[in-house]
DRENPA-3360 file (N, C-alpha, C; in nm, 2 decimals, always signed):
BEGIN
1 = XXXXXXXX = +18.77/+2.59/-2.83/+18.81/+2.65/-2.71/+18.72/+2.61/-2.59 ~ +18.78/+2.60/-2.51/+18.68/+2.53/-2.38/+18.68/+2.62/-2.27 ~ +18.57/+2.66/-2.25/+18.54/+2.78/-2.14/+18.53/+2.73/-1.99 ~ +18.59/+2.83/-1.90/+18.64/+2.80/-1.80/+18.52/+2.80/-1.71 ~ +18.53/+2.78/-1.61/+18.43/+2.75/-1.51/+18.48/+2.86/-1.44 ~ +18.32/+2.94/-1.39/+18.36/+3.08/-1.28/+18.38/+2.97/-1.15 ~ +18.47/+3.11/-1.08/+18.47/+3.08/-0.93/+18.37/+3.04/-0.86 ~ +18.33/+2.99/-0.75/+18.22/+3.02/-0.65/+18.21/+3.12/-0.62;
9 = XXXXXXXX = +18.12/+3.18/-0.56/+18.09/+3.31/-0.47/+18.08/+3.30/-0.33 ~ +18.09/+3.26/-0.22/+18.07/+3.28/-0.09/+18.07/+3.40/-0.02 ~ +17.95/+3.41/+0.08/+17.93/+3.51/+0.18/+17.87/+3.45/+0.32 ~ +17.93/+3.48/+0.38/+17.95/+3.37/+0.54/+17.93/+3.29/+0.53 ~ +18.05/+3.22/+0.44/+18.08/+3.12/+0.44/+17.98/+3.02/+0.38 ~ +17.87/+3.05/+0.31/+17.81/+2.99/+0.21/+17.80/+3.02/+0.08 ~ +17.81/+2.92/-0.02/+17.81/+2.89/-0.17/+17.72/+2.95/-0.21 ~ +17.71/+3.10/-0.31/+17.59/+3.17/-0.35/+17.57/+3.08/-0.48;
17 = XXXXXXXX = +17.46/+2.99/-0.54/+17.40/+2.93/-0.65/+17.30/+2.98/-0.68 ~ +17.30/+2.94/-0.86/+17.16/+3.04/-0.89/+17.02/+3.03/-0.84 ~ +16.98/+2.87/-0.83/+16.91/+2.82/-0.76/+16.90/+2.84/-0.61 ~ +16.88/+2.87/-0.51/+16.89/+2.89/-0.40/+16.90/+2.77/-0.33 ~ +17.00/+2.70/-0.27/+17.09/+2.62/-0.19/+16.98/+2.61/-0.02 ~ +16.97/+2.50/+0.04/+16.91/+2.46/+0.13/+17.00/+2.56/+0.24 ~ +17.11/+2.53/+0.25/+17.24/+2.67/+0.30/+17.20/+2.80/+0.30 ~ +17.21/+2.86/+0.19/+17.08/+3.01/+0.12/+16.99/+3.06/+0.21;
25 = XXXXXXXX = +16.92/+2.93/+0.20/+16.72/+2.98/+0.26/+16.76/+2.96/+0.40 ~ +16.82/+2.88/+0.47/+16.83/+2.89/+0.60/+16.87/+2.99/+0.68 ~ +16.98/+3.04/+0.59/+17.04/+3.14/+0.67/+16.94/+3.25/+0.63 ~ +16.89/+3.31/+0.51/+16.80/+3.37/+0.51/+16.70/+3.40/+0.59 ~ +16.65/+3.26/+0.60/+16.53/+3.26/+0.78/+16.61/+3.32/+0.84 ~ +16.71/+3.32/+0.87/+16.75/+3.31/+1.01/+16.80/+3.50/+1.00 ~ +16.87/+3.56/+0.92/+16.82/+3.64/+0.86/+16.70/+3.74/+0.88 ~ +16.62/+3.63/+0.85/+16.47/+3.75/+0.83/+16.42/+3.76/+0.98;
33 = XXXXXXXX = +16.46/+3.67/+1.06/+16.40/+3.67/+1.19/+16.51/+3.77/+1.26 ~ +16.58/+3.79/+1.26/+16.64/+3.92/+1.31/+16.58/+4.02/+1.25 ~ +16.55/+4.07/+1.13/+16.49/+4.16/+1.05/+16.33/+4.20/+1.12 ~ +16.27/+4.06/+1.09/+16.15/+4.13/+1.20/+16.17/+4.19/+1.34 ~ +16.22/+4.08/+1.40/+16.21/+4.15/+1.53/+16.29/+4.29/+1.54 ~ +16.39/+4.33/+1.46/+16.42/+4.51/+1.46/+16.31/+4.58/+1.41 ~ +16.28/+4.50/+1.30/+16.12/+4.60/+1.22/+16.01/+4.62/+1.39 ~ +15.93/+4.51/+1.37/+15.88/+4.56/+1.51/+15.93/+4.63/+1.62;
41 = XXXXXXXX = +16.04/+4.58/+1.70/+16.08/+4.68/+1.78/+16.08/+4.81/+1.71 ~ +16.13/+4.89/+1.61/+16.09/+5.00/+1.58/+15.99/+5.06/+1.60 ~ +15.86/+4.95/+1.57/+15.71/+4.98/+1.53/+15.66/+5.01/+1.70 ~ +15.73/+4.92/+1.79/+15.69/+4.94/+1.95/+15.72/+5.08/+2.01 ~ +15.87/+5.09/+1.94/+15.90/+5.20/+2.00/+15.84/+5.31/+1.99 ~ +15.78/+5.31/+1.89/+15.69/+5.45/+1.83/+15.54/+5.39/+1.85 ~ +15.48/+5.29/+1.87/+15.35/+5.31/+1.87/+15.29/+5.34/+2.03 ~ +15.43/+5.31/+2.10/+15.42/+5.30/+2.29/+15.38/+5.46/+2.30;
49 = XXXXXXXX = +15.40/+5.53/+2.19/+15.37/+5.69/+2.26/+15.20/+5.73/+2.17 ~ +15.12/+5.62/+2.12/+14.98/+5.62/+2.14/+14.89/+5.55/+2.19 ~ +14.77/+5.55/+2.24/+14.67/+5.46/+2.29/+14.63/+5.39/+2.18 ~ +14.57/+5.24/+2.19/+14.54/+5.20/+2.09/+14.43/+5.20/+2.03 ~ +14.37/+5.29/+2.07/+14.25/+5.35/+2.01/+14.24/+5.51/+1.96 ~ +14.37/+5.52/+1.97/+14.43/+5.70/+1.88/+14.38/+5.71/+1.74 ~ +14.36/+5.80/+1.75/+14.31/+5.80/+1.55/+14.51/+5.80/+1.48 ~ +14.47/+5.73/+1.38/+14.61/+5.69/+1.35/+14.64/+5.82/+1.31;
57 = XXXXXXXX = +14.77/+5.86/+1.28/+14.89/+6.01/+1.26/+14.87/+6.03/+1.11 ~ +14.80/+6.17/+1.05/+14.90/+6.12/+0.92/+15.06/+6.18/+0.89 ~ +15.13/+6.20/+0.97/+15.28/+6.19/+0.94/+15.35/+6.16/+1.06 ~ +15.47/+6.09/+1.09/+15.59/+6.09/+1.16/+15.63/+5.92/+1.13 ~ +15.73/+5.88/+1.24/+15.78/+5.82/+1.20/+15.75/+5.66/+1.19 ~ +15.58/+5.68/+1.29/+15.55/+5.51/+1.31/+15.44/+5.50/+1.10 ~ +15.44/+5.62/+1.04/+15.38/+5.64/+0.94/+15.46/+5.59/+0.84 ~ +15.61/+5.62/+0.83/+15.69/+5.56/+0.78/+15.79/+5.44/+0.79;
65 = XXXXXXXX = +15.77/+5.41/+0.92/+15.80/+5.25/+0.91/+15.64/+5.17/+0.87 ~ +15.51/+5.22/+0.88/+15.42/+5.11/+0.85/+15.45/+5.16/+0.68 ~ +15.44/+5.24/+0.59/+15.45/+5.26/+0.49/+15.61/+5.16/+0.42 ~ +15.75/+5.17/+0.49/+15.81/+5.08/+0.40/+15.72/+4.93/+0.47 ~ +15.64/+4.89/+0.49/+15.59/+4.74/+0.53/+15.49/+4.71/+0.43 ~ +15.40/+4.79/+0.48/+15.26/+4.76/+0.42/+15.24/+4.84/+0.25 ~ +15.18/+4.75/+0.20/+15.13/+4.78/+0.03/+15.06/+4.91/+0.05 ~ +14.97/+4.94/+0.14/+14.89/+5.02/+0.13/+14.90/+5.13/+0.27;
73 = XXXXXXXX = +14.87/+5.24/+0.22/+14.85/+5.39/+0.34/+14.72/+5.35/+0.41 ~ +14.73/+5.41/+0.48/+14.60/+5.47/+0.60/+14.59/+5.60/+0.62 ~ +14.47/+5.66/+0.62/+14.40/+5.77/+0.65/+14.35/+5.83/+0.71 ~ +14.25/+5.90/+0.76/+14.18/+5.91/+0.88/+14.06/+5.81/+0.86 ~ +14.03/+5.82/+1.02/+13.92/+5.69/+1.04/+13.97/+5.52/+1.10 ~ +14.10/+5.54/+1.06/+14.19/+5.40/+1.11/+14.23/+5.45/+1.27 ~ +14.24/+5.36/+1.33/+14.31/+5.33/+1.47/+14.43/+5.33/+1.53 ~ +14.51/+5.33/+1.58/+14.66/+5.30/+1.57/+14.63/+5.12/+1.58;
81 = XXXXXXXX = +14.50/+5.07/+1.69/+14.50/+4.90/+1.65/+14.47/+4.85/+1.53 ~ +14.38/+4.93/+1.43/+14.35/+4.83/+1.33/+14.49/+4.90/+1.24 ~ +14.56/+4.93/+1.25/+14.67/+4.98/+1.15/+14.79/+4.86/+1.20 ~ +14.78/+4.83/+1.34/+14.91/+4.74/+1.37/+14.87/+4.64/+1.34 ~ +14.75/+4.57/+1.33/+14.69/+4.45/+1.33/+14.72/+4.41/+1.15 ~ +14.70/+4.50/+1.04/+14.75/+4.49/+0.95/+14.87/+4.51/+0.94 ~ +14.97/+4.60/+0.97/+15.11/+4.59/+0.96/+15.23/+4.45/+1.01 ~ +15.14/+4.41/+1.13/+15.21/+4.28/+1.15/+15.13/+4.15/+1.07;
89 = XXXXXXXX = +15.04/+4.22/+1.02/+15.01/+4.07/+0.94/+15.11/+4.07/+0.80 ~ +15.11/+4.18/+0.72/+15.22/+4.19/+0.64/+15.37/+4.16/+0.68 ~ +15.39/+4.19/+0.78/+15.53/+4.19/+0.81/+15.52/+4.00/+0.83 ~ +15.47/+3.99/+0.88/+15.45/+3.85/+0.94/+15.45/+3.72/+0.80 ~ +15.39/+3.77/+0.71/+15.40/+3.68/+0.56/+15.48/+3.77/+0.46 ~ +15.61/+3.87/+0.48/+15.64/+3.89/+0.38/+15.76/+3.79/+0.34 ~ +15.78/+3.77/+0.22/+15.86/+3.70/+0.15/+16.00/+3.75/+0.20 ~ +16.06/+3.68/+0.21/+16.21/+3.74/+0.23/+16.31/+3.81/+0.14;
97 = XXXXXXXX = +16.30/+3.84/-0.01/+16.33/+3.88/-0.10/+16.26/+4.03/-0.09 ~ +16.12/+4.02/-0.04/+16.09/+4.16/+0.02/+16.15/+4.20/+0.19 ~ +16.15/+4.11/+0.24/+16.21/+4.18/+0.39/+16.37/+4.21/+0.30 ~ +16.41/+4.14/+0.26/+16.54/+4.23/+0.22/+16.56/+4.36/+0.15 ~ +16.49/+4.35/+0.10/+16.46/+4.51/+0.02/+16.44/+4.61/+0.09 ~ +16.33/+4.55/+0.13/+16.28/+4.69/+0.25/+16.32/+4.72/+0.37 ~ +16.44/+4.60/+0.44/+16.50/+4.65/+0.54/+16.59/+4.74/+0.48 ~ +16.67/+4.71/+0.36/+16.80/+4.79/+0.34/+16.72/+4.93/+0.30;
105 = XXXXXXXX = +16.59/+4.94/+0.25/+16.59/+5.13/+0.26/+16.55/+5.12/+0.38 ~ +16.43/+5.06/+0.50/+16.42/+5.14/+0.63/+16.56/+5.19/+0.71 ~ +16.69/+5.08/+0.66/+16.82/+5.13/+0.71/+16.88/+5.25/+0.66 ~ +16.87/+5.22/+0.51/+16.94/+5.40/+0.48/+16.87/+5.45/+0.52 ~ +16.76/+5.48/+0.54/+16.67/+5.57/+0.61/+16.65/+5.59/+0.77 ~ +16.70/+5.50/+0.83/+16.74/+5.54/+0.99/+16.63/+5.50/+1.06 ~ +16.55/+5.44/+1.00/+16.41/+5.36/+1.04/+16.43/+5.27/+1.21 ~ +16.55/+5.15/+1.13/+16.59/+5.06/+1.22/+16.76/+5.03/+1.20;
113 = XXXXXXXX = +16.84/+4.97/+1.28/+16.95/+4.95/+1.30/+17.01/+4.83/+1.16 ~ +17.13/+4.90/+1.17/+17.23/+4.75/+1.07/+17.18/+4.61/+1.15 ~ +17.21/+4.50/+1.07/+17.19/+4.37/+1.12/+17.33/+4.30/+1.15 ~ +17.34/+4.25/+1.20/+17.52/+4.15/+1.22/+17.54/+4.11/+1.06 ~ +17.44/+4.01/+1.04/+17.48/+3.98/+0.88/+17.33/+4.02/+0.77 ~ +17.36/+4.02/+0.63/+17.28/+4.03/+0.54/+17.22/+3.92/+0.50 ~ +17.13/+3.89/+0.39/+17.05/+3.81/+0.34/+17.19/+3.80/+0.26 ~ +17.13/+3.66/+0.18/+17.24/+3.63/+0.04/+17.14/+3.58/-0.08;
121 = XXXXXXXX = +17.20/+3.58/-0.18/+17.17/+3.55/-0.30/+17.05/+3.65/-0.38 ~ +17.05/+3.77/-0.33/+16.95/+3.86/-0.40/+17.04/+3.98/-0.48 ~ +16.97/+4.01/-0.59/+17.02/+4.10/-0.67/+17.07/+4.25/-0.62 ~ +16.97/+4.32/-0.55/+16.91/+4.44/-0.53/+16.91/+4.43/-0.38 ~ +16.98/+4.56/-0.33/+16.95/+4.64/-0.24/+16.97/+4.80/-0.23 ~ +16.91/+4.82/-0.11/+16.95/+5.02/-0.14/+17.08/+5.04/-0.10 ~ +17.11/+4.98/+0.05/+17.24/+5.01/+0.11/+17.28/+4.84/+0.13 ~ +17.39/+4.79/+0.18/+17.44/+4.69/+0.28/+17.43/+4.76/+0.41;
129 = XXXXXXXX = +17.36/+4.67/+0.48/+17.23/+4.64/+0.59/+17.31/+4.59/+0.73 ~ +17.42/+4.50/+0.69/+17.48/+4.44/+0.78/+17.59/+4.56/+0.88 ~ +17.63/+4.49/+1.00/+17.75/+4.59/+1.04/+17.88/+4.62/+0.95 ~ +17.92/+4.49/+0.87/+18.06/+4.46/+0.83/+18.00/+4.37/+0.68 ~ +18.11/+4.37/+0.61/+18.09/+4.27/+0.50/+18.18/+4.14/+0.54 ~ +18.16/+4.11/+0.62/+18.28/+3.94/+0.69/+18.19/+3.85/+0.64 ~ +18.30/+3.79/+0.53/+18.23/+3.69/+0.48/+18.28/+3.56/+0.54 ~ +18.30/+3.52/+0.69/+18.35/+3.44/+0.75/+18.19/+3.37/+0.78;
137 = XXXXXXXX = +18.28/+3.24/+0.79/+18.13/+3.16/+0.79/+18.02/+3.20/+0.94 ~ +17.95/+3.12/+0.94/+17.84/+3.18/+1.04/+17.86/+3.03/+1.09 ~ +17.80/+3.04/+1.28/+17.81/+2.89/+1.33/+17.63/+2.90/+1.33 ~ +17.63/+2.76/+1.35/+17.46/+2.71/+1.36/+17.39/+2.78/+1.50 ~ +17.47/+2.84/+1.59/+17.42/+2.89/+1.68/+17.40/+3.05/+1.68 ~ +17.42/+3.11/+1.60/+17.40/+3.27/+1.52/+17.29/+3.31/+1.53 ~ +17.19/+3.22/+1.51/+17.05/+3.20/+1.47/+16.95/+3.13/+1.49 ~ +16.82/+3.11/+1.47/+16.74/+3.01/+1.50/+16.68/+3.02/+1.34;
145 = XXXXX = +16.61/+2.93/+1.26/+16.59/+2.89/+1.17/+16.41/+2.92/+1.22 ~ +16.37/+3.04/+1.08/+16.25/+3.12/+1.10/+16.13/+3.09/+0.98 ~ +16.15/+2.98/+0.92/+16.09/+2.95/+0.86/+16.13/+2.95/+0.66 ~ +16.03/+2.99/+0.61/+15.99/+2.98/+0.49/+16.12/+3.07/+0.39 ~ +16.18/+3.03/+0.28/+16.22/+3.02/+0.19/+16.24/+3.17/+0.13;
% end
């Protein structure tokens, strides 16, 4: 008996493979650079209401968007500058398999806004992140291509 070949998958209009497709990772950058720039703007909106020599907060909401970012808490004795200075360094090298993760909880969580479209080819998220599920293709002008894989 001869087993049939599955369908493809597509989501805007690109071929999801196991291997991740030159197609994939592009839109992904393109993707993650919308993602940062909502993450930061979040991070502006809330750090514009301290000096940057405030002893950092320990709770509200610039606590919890640096906490879905960064690996590690801060305590007393930190800055609000030496706390952003590490938060955009992480934000700045995270993998995009992590910016996808952790945008979809800062989103259920009301952190930062839906995105127009989602990442593709990852297993796991908390919510869908995007406005809509339109898996209509995307044009080359959607985006600007943000780097790394």
């Amino acid at each position: 008996m001869q087993k049939s070949k599955k369908a493809p998958i597509f989501h805007y209009g690109i071929e999801i493979t196991k291997s991740f497709s030159k197609a994939m990772c592009d839109h992904n950058d393109q993707v993650a650079k919308a993602i940062r720039f909502n993450i930061k703007d979040a991070w502006h909106n809330e750090a514009i209401k301290f000096m940057g020599d405030d002893e950092w907060p320990s709770e509200g909401k610039i606590v919890e968007i640096q906490k879905a970012v960064c690996a590690i808490g801060f305590g007393d004795g930190f800055t609000i500058n030496e706390v952003e200075r590490d938060f955009y360094s992480e934000l700045d090298n995270m993998a995009n398999w992590q910016l996808h993760e952790n945008y979809s909880y800062m989103c259920f969580k009301g952190m930062v806004p839906r995105t127009h479209m989602m990442m593709v080819g990852f297993e796991w998220e908390k919510m869908d992140y995007a406005y809509s599920d339109s898996t209509t293709e995307i044009s080359n002008n959607s985006f600007q291509s943000a780097g790394n894989c």
